[in-house]
C-alpha positions as CSV (number, residue, x, y, z in Angstrom):
1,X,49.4,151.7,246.6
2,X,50.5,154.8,245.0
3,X,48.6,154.7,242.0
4,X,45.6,153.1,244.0
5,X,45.8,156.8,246.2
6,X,46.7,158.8,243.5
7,X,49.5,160.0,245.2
8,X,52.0,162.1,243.3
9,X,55.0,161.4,245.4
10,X,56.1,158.7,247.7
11,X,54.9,159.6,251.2
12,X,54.7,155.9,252.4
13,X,56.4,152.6,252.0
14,X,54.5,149.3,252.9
15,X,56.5,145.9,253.8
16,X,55.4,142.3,254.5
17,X,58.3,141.0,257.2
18,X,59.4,137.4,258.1
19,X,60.1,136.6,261.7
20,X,64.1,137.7,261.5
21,X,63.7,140.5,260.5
22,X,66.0,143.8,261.9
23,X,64.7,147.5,262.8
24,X,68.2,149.1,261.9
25,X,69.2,147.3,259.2
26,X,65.4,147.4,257.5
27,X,65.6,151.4,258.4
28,X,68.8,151.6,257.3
29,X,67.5,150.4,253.3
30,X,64.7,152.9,253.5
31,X,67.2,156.0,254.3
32,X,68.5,155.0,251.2
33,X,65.8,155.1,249.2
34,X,64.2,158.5,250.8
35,X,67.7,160.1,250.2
36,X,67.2,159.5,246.3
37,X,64.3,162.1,246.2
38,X,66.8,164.2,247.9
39,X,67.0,167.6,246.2
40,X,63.8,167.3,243.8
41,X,61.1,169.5,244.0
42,X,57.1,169.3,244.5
43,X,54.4,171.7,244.9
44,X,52.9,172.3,248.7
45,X,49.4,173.6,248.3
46,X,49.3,177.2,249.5
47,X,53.5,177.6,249.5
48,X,54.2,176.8,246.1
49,X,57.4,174.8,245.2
50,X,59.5,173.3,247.9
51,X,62.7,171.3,247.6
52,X,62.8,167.9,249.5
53,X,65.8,168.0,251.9
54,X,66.6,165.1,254.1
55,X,64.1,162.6,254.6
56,X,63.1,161.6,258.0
57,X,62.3,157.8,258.4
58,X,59.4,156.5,260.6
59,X,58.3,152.6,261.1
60,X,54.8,151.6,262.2
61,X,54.2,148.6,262.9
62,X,50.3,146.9,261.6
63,X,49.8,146.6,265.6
64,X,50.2,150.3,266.1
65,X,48.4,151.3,263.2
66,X,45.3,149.1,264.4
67,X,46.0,150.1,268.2
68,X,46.0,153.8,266.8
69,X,42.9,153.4,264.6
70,X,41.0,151.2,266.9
71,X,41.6,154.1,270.5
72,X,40.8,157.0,267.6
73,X,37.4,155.4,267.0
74,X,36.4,154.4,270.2
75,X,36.9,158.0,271.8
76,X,34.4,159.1,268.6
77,X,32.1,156.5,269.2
78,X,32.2,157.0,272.8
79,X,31.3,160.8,272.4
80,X,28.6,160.0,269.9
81,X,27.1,157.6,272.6
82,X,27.0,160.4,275.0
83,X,25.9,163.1,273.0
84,X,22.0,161.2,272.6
85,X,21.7,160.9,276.1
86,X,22.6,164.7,276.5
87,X,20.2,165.8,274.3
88,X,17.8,163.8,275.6
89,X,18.4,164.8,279.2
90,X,17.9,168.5,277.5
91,X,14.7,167.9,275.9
92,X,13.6,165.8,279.2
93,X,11.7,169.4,280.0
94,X,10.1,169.9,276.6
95,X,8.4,166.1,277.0
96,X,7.6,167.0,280.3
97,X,5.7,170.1,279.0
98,X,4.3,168.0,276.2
99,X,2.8,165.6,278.4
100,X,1.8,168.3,280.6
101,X,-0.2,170.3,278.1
102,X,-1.7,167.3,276.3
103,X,-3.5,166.2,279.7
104,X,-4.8,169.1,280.3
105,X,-6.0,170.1,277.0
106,X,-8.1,167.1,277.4
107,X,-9.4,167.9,281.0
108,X,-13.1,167.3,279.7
109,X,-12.2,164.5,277.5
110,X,-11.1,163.0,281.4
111,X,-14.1,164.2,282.7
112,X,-16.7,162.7,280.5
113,X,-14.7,159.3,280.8
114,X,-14.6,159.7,284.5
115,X,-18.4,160.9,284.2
116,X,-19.6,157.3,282.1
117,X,-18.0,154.9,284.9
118,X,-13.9,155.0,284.1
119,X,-12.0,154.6,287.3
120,X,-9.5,156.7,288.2
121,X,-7.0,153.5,288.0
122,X,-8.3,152.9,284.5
123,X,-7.8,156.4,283.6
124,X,-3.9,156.4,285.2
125,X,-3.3,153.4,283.2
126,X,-4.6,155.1,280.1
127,X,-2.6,157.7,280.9
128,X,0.7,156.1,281.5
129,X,0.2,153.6,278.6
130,X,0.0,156.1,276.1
131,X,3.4,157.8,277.6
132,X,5.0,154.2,277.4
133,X,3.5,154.5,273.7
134,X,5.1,158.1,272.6
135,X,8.5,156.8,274.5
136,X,9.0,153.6,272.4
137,X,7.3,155.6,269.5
138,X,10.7,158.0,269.6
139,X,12.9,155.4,270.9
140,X,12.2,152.9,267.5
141,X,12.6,156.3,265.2
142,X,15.7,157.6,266.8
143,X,17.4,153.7,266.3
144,X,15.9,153.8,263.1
145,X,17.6,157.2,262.2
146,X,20.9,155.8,264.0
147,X,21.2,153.0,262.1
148,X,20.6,154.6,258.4
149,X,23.0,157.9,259.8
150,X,26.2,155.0,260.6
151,X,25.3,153.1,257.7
152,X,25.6,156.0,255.5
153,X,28.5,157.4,257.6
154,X,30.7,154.0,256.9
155,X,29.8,153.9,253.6
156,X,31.1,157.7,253.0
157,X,34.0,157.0,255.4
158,X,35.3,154.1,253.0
159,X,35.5,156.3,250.0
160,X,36.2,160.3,250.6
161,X,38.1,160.3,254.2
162,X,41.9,159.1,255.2
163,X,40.3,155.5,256.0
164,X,39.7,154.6,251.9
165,X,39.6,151.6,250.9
166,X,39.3,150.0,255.2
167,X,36.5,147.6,255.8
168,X,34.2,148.1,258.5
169,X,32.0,146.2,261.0
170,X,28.3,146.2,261.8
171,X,28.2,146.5,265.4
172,X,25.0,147.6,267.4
173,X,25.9,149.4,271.4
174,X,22.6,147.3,272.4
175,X,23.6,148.1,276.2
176,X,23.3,152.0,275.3
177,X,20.5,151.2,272.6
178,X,18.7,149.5,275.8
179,X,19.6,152.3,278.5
180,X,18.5,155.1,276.0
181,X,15.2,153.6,275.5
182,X,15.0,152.5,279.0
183,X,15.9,156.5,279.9
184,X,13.1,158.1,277.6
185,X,10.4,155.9,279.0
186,X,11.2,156.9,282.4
187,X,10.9,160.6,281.5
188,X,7.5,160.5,279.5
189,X,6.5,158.4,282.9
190,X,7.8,161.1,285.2
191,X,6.1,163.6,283.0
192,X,2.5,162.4,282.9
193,X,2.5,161.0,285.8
194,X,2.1,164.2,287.8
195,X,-0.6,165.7,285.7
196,X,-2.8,162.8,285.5
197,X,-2.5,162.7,289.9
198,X,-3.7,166.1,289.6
199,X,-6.4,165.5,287.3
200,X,-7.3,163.0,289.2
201,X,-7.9,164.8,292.2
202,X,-10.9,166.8,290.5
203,X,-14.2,165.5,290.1
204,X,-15.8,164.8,286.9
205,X,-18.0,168.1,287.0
206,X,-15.2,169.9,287.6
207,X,-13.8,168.7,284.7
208,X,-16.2,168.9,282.3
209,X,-17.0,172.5,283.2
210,X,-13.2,173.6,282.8
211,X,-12.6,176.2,280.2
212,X,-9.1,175.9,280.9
């Protein structure tokens, strides 16, 4: 382990126990061993040289560790699951003013449909169906960019951070994946949805003569 870390003094001890096994009398053989570094020196990064005074002893069990690692990760995950739907619920008003602006550059565009014999439910489903369209359009890139970002993220994590050498499972949140996707559709919806009633409250002349 130590040479595995390259770690130039003895900062951890791993043990395999049996069943019978004894807490004091297994800490007990590890004070002695921490009290033969007792009085050498090593170099603190920043401080200099320090002298190693007595030891202080501390078991973890393999269940602790895991319990530890496991509650660490989940709260990161858990924040990293937020944060997209907090962005998103920030950018909601940059959609909706997306969606807003590309309808009504297009007001004669609607018109001259409108004008050859569209109906105005064939126009709202246009409408609509292209916002469904840009919604699963971002959705797909953003699990696209999620999945190569925690790929690359466990990869980098198993090399150059304190969890070297750990393995690592693929897991996909496919609840939150689902409730995202579900979320972004609703708000292109919501957002083209009010322009297009508007626009379709004009007649085609009106359209087609609109500078605006």
């Amino acid at each position: 382990m130590r040479q595995n870390f390259n770690l130039a003094r003895v900062n951890y001890l791993w043990a395999d126990l049996d069943e019978n096994w004894n807490e004091k009398d297994f800490r007990q053989e590890l004070q002695k061993i921490t009290q033969r570094q007792a009085g050498q020196s090593f170099h603190v990064t920043g401080h200099g040289e320090a002298t190693i005074g007595e030891e202080t002893v501390r078991l973890t069990s393999r269940q602790e560790l895991l319990k530890s690692i496991l509650g660490r990760t989940e709260g990161i995950v858990s924040g990293m699951l937020r944060m997209p739907t907090t962005l998103l619920w920030i950018m909601s008003l940059a959609v909706a003013n997306t969606a807003l602006a590309s309808i009504r550059v297009r007001r004669r565009e609607i018109g001259v449909m409108r004008a050859v014999g569209l109906s105005n439910f064939g126009l709202l489903r246009l409408l609509l169906g292209e916002a469904i369209s840009i919604g699963l359009s971002a959705s797909l890139l953003s699990l696209a960019y999620g999945v190569f970002a925690g790929l690359c993220s466990a990869k980098m994590a198993t090399h150059i951070t304190f969890f070297g050498g750990m393995g690592w499972n693929f897991a996909m949140p496919w609840e939150a994946i689902i409730k995202g996707t579900l979320l972004t559709i609703a708000i292109c919806l919501i957002a083209a949805l009010i322009p297009a009633l508007l626009t379709l409250r004009l007649k085609p002349l009106q359209l087609i003569k609109d500078d605006r």
